[in-house]
Backbone bond lengths (Angstrom), bond angles and torsions (degrees), N, CA, C in turn:
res aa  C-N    CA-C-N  psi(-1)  N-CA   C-N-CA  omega(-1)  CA-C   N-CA-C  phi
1 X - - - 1.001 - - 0.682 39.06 -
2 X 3.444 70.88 -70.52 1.497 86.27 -60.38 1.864 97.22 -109.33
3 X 0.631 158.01 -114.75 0.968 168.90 -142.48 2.386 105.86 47.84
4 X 1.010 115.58 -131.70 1.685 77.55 139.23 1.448 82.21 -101.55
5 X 1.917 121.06 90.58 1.493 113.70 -154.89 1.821 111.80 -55.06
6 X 1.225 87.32 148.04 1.647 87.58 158.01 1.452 150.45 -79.07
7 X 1.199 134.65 147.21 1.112 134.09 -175.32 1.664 99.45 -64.80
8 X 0.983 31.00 62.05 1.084 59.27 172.61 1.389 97.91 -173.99
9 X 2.483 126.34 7.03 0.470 154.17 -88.58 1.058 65.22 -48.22
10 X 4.128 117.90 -1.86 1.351 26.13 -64.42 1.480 90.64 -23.20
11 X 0.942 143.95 -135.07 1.491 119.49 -115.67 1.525 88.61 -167.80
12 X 1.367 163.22 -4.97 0.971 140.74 -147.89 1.394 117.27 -27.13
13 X 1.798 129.24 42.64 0.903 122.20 -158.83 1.419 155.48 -123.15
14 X 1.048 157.95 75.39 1.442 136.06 -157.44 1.762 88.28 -87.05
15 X 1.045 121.76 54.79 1.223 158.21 147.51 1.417 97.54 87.93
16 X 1.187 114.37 63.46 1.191 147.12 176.19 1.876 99.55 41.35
17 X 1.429 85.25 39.03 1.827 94.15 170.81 1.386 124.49 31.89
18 X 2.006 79.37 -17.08 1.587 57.40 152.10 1.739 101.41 -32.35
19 X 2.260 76.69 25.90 1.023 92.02 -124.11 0.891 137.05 15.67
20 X 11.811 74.80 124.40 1.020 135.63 -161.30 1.332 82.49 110.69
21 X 12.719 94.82 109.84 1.012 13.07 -79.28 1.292 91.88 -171.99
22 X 1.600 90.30 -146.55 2.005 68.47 -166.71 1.847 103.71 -42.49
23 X 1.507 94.95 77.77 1.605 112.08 -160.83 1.518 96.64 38.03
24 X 1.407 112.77 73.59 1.321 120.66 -176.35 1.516 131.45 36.41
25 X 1.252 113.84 81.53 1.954 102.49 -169.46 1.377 105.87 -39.21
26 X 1.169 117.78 152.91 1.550 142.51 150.34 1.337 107.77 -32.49
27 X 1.300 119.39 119.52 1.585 117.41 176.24 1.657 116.72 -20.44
28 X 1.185 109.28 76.16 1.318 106.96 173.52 1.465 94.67 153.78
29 X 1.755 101.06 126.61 1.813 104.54 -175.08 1.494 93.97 158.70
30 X 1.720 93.87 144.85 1.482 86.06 -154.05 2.283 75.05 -149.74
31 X 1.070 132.30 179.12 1.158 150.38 -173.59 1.182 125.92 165.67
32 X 1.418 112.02 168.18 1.378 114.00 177.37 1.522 122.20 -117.68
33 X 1.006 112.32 82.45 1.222 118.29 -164.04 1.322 116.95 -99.35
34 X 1.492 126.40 -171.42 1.976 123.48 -178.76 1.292 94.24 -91.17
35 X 1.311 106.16 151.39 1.768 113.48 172.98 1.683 92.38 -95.61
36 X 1.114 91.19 131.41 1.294 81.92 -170.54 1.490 123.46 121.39
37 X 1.672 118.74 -68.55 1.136 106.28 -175.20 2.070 89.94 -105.48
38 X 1.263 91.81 -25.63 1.404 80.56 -175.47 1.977 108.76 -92.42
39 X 1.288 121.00 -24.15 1.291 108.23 -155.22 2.228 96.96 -94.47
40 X 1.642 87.22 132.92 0.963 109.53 -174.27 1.650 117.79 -103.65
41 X 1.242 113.72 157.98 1.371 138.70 -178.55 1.329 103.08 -71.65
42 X 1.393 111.29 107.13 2.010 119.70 162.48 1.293 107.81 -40.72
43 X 1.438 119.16 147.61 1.322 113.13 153.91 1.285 123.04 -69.63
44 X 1.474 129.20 176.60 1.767 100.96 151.08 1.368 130.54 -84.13
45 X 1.318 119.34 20.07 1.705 108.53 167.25 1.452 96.58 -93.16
46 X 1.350 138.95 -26.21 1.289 135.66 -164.99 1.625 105.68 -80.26
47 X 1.394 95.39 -28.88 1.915 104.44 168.24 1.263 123.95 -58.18
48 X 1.564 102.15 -59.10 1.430 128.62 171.93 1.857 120.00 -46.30
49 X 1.231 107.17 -21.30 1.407 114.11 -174.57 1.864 110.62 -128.67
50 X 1.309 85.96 18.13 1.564 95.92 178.23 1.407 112.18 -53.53
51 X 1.765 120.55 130.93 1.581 84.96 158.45 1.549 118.30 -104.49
52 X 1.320 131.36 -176.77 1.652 142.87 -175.82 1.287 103.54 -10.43
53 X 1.202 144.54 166.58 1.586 148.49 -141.73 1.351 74.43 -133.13
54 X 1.717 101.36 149.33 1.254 105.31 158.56 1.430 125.03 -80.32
55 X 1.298 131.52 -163.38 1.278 156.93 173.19 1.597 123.89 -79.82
56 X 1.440 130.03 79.89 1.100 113.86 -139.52 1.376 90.91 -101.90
57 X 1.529 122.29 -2.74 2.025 117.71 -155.82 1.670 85.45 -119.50
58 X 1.474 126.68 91.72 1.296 119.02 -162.32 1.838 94.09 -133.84
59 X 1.462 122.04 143.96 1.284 115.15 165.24 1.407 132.10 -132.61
60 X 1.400 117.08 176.04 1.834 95.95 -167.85 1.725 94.31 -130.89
61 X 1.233 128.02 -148.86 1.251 131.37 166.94 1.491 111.19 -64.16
62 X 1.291 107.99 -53.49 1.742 108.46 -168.05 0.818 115.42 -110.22
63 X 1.842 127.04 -10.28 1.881 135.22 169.01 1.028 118.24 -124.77
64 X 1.445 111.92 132.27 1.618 111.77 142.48 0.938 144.30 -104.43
65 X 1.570 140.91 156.41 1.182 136.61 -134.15 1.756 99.42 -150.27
66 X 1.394 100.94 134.31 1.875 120.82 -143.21 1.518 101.59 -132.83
67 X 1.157 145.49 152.16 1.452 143.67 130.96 1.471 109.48 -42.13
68 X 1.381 104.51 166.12 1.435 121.61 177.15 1.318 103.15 -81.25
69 X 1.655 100.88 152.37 1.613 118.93 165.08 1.101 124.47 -130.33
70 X 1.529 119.39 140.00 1.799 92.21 -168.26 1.450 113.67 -70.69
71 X 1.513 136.35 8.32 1.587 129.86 175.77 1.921 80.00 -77.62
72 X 0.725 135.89 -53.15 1.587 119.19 -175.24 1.508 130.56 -20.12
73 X 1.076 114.42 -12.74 1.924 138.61 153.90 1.516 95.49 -38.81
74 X 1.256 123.70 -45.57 1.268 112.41 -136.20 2.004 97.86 -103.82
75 X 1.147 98.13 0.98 1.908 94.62 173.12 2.026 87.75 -118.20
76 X 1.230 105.12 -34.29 1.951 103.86 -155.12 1.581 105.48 -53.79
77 X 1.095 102.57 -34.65 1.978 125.62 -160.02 1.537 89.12 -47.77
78 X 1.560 107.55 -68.79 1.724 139.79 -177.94 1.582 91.68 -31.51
79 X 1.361 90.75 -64.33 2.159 90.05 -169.69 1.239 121.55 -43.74
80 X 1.948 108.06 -59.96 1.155 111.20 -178.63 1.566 118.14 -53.40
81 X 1.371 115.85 -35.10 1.401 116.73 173.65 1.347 122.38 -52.58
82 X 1.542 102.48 -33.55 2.002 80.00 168.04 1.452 118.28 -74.63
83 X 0.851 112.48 -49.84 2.098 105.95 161.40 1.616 121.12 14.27
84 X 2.003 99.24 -30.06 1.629 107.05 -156.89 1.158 126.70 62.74
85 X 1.268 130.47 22.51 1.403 134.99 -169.55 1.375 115.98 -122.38
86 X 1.347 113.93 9.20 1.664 133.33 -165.69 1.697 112.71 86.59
87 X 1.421 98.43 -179.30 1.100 112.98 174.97 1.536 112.61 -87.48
88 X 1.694 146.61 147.59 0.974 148.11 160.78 1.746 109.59 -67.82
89 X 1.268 105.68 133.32 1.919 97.77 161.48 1.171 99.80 -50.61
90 X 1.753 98.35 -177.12 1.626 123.39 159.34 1.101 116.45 -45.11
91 X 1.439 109.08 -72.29 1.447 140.63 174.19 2.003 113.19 -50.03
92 X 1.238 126.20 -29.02 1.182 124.58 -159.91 1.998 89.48 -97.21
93 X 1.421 112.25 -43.61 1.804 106.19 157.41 0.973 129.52 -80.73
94 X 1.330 140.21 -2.05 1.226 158.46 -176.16 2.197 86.22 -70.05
95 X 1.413 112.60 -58.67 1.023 129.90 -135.74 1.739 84.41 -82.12
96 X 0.951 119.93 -44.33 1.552 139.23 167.13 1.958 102.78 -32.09
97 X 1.416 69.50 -73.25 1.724 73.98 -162.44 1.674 115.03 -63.07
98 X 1.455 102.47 -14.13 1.936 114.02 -175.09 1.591 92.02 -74.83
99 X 1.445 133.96 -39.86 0.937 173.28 139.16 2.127 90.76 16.33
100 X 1.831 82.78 -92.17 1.315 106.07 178.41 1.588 132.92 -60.39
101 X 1.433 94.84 -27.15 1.913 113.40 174.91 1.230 86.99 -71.29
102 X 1.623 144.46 -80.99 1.264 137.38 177.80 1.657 125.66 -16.69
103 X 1.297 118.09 -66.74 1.216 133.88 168.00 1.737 103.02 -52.44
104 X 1.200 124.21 -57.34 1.929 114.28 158.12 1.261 115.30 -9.44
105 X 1.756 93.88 -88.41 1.610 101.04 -164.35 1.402 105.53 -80.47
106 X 1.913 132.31 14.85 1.187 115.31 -179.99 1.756 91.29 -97.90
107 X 1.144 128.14 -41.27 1.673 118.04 -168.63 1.966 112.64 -149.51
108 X 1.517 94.33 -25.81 1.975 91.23 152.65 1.438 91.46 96.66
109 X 1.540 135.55 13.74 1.281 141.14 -168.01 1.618 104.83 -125.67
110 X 2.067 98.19 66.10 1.713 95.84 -175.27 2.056 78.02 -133.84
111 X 1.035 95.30 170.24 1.126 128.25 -165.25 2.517 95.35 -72.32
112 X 0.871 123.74 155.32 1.278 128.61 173.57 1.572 107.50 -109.83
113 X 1.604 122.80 142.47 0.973 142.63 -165.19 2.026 95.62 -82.83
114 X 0.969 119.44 129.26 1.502 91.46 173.38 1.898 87.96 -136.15
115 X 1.680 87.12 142.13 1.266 120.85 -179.17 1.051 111.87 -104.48
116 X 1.920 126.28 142.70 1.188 112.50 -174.05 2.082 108.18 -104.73
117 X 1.187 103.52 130.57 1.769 92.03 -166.83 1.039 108.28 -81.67
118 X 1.450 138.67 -1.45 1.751 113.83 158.79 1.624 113.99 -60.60
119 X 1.735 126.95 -27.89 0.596 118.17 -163.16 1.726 110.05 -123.38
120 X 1.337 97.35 7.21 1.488 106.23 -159.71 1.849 128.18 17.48
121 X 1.360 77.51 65.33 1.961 87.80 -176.49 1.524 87.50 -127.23
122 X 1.896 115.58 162.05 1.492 105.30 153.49 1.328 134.41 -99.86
123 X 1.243 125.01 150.53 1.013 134.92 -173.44 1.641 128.98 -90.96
124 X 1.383 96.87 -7.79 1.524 95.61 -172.86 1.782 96.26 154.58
125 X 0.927 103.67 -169.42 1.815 130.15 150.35 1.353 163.06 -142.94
126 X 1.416 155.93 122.16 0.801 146.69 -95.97 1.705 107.32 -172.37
127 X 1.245 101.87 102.32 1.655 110.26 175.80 1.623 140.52 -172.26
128 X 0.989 105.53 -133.84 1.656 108.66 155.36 1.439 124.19 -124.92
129 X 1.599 140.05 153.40 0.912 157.54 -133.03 1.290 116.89 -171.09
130 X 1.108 121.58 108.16 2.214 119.67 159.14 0.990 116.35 -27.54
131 X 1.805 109.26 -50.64 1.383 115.00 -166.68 2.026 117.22 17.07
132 X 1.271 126.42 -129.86 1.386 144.02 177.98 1.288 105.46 -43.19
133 X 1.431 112.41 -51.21 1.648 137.13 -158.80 1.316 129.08 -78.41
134 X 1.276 126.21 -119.36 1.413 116.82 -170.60 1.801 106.86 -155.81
135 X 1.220 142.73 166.86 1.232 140.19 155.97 1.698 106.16 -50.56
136 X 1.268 106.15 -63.24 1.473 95.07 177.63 1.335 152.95 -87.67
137 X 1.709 95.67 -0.94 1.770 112.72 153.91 1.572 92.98 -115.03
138 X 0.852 141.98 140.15 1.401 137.58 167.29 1.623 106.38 -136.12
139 X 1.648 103.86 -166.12 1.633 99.44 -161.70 1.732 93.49 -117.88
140 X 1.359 95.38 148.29 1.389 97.11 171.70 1.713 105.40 -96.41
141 X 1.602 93.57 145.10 1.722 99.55 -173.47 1.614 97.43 -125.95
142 X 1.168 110.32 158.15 1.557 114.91 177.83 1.255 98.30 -170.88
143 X 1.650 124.64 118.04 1.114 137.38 131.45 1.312 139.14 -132.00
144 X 1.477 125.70 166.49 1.602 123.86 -136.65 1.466 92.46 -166.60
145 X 1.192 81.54 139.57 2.183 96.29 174.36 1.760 109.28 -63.98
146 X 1.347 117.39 144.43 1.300 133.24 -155.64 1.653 91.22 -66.95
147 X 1.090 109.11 -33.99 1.781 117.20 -164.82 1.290 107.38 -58.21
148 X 1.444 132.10 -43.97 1.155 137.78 -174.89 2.100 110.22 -104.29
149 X 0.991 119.51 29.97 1.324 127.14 164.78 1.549 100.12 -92.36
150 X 1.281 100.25 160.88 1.427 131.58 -167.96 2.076 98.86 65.30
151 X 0.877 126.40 57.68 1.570 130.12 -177.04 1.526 100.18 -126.16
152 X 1.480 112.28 -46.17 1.704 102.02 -154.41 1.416 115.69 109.58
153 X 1.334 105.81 -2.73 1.451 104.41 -172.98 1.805 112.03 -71.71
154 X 1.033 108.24 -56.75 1.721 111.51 149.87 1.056 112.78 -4.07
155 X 1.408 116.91 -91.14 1.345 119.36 -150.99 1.640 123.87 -93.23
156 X 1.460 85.20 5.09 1.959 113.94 165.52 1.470 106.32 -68.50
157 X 1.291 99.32 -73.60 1.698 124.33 170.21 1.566 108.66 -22.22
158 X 1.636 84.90 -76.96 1.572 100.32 -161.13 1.685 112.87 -53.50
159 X 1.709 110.21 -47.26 1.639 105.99 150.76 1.315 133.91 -20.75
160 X 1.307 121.77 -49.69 1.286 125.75 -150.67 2.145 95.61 -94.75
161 X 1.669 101.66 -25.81 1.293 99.99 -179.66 1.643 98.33 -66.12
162 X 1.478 105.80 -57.68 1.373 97.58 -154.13 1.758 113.69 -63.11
163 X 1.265 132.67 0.93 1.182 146.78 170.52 1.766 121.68 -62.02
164 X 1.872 76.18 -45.77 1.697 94.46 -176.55 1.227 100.64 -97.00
165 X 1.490 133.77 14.38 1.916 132.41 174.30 1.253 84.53 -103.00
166 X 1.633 148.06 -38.49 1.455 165.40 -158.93 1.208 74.28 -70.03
167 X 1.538 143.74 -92.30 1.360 149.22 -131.98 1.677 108.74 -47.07
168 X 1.579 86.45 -68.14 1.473 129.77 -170.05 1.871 96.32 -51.85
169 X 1.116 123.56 12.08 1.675 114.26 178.97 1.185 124.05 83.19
170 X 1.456 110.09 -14.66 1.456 113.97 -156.20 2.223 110.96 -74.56
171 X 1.016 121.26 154.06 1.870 101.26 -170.41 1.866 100.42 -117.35
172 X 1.007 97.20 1.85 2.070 95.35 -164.18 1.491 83.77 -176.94
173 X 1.888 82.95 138.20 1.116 113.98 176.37 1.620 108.09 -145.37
174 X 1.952 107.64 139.17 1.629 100.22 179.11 1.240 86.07 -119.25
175 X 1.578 102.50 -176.93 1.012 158.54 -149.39 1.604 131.63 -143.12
176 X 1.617 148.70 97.59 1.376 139.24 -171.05 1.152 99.27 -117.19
177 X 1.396 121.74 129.53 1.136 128.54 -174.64 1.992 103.68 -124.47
178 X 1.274 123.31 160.83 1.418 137.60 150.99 1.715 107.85 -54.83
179 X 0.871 141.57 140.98 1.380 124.17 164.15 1.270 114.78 -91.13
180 X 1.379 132.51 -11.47 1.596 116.87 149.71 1.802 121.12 -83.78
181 X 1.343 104.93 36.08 1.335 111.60 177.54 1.489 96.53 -93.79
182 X 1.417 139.54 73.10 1.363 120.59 159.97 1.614 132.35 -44.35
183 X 1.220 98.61 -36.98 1.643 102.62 -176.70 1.595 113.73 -59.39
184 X 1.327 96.40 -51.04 1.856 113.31 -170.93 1.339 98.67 -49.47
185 X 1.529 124.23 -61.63 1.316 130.67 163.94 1.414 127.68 -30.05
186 X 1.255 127.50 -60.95 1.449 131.16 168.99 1.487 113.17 -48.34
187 X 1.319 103.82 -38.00 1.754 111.68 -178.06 1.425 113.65 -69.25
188 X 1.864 106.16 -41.87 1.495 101.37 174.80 1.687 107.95 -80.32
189 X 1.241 119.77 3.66 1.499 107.75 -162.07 1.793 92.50 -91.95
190 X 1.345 98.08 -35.47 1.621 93.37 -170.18 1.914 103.82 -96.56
191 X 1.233 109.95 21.62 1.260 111.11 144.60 1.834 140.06 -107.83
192 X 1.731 81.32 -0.81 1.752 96.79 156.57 1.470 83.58 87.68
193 X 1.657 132.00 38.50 1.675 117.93 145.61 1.193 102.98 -86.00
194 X 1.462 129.35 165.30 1.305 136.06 111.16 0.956 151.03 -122.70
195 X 1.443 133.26 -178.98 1.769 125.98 -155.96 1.673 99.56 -81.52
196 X 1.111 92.70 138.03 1.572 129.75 175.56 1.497 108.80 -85.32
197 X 1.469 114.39 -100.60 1.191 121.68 -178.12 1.749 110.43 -141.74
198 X 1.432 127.45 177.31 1.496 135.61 167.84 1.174 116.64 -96.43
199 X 1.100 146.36 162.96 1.986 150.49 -176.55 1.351 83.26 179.52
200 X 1.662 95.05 147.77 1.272 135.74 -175.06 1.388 105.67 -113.97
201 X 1.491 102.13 143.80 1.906 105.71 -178.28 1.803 81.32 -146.62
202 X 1.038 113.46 -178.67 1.822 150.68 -178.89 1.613 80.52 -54.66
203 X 1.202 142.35 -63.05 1.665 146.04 -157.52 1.503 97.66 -77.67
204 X 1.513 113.60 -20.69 1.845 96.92 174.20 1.449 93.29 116.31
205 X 1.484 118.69 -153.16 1.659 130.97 -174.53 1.021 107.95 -95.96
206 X 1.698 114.16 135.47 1.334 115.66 175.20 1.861 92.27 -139.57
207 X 1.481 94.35 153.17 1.574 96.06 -164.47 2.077 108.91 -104.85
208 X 0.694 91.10 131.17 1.895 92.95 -168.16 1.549 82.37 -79.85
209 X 1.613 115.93 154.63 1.515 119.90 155.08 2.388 88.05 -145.31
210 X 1.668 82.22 172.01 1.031 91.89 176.66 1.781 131.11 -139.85
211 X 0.783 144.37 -163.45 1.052 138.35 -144.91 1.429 111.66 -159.22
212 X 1.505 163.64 99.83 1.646 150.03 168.29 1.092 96.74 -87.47
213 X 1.062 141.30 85.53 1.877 145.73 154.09 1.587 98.31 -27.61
214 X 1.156 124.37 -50.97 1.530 130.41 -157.36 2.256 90.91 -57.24
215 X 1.614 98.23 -37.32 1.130 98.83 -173.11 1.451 135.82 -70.65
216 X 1.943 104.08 -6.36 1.541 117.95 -171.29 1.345 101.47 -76.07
């Protein structure tokens, strides 16, 4: 994601609320992790068995939602900085975002930039991710600048992804959350995941939930 996860979607993020195996989930697993610190590099069998790319140019009432560009340095830096973990150089997001254009044209399973059109600025991002998971269950990531939380923008966004993961073939989708991430939670709760199980990594407990698309 999820956390508002980070791009790191990956992202453990609903942007890491400030507000990203599980001895590998079972083909199917999806989270919200940092893009970035959490979203990871496919292997190539996970390439090789990819299915159809999702939908990355998607819109809602009040956002739209874009691929990455590398001028995107110049809002992402800001994001990662609420994290509390500092600011990234030029060069240290630069590497991020080369990162995600790669992962584009390597399998189409990166997270979408979403812009808000009253103001046409971005707000964050919002998509799918390998992260923990797989090309064909993968994790949903979503994170968003603190300024515009409590809006709905989340779970606007995150709608419109899981519609276009619906399209794209895909049947289940997870989710890894912090477990003191309340927000990320509310966002996946009122998108109809639920908790699975807990696993431990070096960062501590993070809680998997899941998703049956087949079931929306």
């Amino acid at each position: 994601m999820s956390r508002y996860p980070a791009l790191g979607a990956h992202c453990r993020t609903l942007a890491q609320a400030k507000a990203d195996n599980p001895s590998r989930p079972k083909p199917a697993q999806a989270g919200c992790t940092a893009l970035g610190a959490g979203a990871r590099l496919c292997d190539a069998a996970r390439v090789r068995t990819s299915p159809s790319r999702p939908q990355l140019h998607l819109e809602t009432a009040r956002l739209a939602m874009r691929p990455w560009l590398a001028d995107d340095t110049s809002w992402h830096r800001d994001l990662v900085a609420e994290r509390g973990n500092g600011k990234p150089s030029p060069q240290q997001d630069a590497a991020v975002i080369d990162g995600l254009l790669a992962r584009t044209r390597e399998h189409g399973v990166v997270p979408s930039v979403v812009v808000l059109k009253s103001t046409n600025t971005p707000i964050g991002y919002c998509g799918l991710i390998v992260g923990r998971a797989s090309i064909h269950e993968p994790e949903l990531a979503f994170e968003l600048f603190e300024r515009v939380h409590g809006n709905g923008y989340a779970t606007e966004a995150a709608t419109a992804v899981l519609e276009a993961a619906a399209r794209s073939g895909r049947s289940r989708l997870w989710a890894t959350v912090a477990p003191w991430n309340a927000p990320s939670f509310r966002v996946l709760e009122k998108l109809g995941f639920r908790r699975d199980r807990s696993e431990w990594d070096d960062q501590g407990e993070f809680v998997w939930s899941v998703l049956d698309l087949a079931a929306l």
